[in-house]
C-alpha positions, -999 to 999 in steps of 0.1 A, spaced: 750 -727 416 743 -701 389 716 -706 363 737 -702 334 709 -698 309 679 -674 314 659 -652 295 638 -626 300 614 -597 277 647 -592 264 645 -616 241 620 -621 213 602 -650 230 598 -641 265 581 -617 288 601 -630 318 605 -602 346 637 -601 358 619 -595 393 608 -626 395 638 -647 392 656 -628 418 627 -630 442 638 -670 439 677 -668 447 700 -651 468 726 -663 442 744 -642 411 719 -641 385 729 -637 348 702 -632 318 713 -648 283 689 -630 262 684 -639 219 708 -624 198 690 -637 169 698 -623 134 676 -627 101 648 -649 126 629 -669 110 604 -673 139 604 -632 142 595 -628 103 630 -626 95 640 -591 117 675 -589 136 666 -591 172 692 -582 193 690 -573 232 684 -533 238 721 -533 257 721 -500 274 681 -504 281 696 -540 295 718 -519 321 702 -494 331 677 -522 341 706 -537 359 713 -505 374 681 -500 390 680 -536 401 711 -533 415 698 -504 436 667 -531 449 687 -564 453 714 -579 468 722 -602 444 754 -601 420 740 -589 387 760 -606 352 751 -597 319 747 -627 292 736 -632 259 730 -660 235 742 -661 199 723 -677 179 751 -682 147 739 -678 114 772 -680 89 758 -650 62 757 -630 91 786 -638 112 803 -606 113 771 -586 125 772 -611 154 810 -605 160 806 -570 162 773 -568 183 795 -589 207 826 -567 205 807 -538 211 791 -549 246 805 -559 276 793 -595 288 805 -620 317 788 -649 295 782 -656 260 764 -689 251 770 -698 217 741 -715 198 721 -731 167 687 -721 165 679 -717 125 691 -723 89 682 -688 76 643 -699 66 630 -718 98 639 -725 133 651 -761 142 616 -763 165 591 -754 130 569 -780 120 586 -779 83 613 -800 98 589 -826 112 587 -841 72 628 -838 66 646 -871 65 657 -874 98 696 -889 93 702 -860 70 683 -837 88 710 -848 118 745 -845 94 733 -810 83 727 -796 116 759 -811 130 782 -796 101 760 -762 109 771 -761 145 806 -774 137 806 -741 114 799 -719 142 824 -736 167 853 -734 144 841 -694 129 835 -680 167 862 -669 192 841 -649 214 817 -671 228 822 -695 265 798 -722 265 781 -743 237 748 -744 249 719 -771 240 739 -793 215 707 -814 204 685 -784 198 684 -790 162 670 -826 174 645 -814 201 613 -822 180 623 -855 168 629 -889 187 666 -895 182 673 -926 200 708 -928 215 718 -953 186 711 -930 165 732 -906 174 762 -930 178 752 -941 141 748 -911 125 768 -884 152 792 -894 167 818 -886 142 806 -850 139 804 -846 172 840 -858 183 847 -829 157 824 -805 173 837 -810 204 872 -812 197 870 -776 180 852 -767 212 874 -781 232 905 -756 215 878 -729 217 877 -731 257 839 -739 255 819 -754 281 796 -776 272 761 -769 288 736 -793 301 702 -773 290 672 -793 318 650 -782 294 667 -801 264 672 -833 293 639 -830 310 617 -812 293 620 -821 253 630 -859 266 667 -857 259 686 -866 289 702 -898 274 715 -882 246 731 -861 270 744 -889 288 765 -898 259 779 -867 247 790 -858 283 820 -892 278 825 -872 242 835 -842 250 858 -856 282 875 -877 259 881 -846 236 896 -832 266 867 -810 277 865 -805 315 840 -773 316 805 -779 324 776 -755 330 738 -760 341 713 -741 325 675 -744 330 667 -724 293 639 -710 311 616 -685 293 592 -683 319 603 -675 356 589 -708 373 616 -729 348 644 -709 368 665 -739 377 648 -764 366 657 -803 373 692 -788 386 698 -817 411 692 -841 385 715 -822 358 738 -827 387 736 -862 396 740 -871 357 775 -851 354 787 -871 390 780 -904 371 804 -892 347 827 -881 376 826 -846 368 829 -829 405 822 -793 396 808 -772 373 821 -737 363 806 -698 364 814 -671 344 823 -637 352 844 -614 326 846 -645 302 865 -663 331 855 -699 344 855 -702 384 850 -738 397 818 -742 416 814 -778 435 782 -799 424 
C-alpha cells in the first residue's frame, strides 16, 4: 500500500530526504510536496516545488532504487490565486494531486490567531472555504485532511454533526462529481486526535456516493512514513470499505486493505 501523502525538502516545511523513505519500502513511493501560494506561514512568498530540480532528483534515484518513482504535489487552494495554481498544475506532469485547505490568505489554519476565533464560525467559514476549492478545481484526485482547518481545536463529533454536516454533504457531494478520493490523513486521526471525526465523515461521503479512499501518513519527517496505516485500515473495514485506491497518471487502481 502506497503512502499517498509525503513530503520532503521540497516543500517549505520539511527537510525530508527522499533517501530515507525508500530505505523503508520496496513499494512505489510518491512525494506530495506544498504548492502553497501567498503563505502566510512563509511570510507571504509563493512556494512552489522546483519541478525539473524534482526530476532530475527522480532521475538519479531512479538510477539507485528499485522502487517505482510517482510524482505528487499538494495544492493548497487559495481562491485570489486560483489560476496561478491551475496553471502551475497544467504545466507539470503528476500521477497525484492532493487538493487542500491550508490558509485564509493572512494565517494558516494551525496559527495561534485562530485559537481566540469563535469556534462554530470558525468551522462554517472553513467548510464554505474548502467547498470553494472543490467546486473551482478540476485537476486535483484526492481531497486530503478534511478537518485540517479544525486540527488545533477540540471538535467533538457532535459538533460537527451540529454545525457540519450540512456543509459537508455539500463538500462531498461536489467531490464526489469531481472524482475525488477522500483521504484518511494518520496524522489528522492519530496524531492531532481526530480519528472520530473521521469515523463519521467516512458514512458521509459513501452516502454521497464516494467509493475512493486513500491513506496518507502527512509525514514531514521520514520516521512518520506510514504512520498508524493498519489502524487507518481497520477504521475504513468497519465502514466496509474493502480497498483503497493508487494513483498513477491521475488514474485510480484498486489496491486491497
Amino acid at each position: 500500500m502506497i503512502d499517498q501523502h509525503l513530503h520532503t525538502y521540497f516543500s517549505f516545511d520539511s527537510d525530508a530526504q527522499f533517501e530515507d523513505y525508500l530505505r523503508q519500502t520496496t513499494t512505489p513511493l510518491v512525494t506530495t510536496d506544498h504548492l502553497e501560494l501567498a503563505n502566510p506561514d512563509d511570510a507571504g512568498r509563493d512556494d512552489m516545488p522546483d519541478y525539473a530540480a524534482y526530476v532530475a532528483k527522480l532521475d538519479r534515484l531512479h538510477q539507485q532504487y528499485p522502487n517505482q518513482l510517482l510524482r505528487g504535489v499538494e495544492v493548497g487552494y487559495y481562491a485570489p490565486r486560483a489560476a496561478d495554481l491551475a496553471a502551475y498544475v497544467a504545466a507539470h506532469d503528476y500521477d497525484l494531486v492532493l487538493l487542500s485547505v491550508h490558509h485564509d490568505g493572512h494565517h494558516d489554519y494551525l496559527d495561534d490567531s485562530f485559537k481566540q476565533a469563535d469556534l462554530q464560525a470558525l468551522v462554517h467559514t472553513y467548510y464554505d472555504k474548502m467547498l470553494t476549492a472543490v467546486q473551482a478545481v478540476d485537476y486535483a484526485d484526492v481531497l486530503a485532511h478534511f478537518d485540517y482547518g479544525l486540527r488545533i481545536h477540540s471538535v467533538t463529533p457532535a459538533q460537527l454533526i451540529a454545525w457540519a454536516k450540512p456543509q459537508l454533504t455539500q463538500i462531498f457531494a461536489a467531490a464526489v462529481a469531481k472524482g475525488l478520493a477522500f483521504e484518511l490523513n494518520t496524522k489528522s486521526m492519530y496524531i492531532w486526535g481526530n480519528a472520530a471525526l473521521y469515523d463519521l465523515a467516512i458514512p458521509w461521503y459513501q452516502a454521497a456516493g464516494g467509493t475512493k479512499f486513500t491513506i496518507g501518513s502527512d509525514a514531514h519527517v521520514t520516521t512518520l512514513y506510514r504512520d498508524h496505516f493498519a489502524e487507518a485500515s481497520a477504521q475504513l473495514q468497519a465502514h466496509g470499505v474493502t480497498h483503497i485506491v493508487e494513483y498513477r497518471h491521475h488514474q485510480p487502481t484498486p489496491c486491497a486493505l
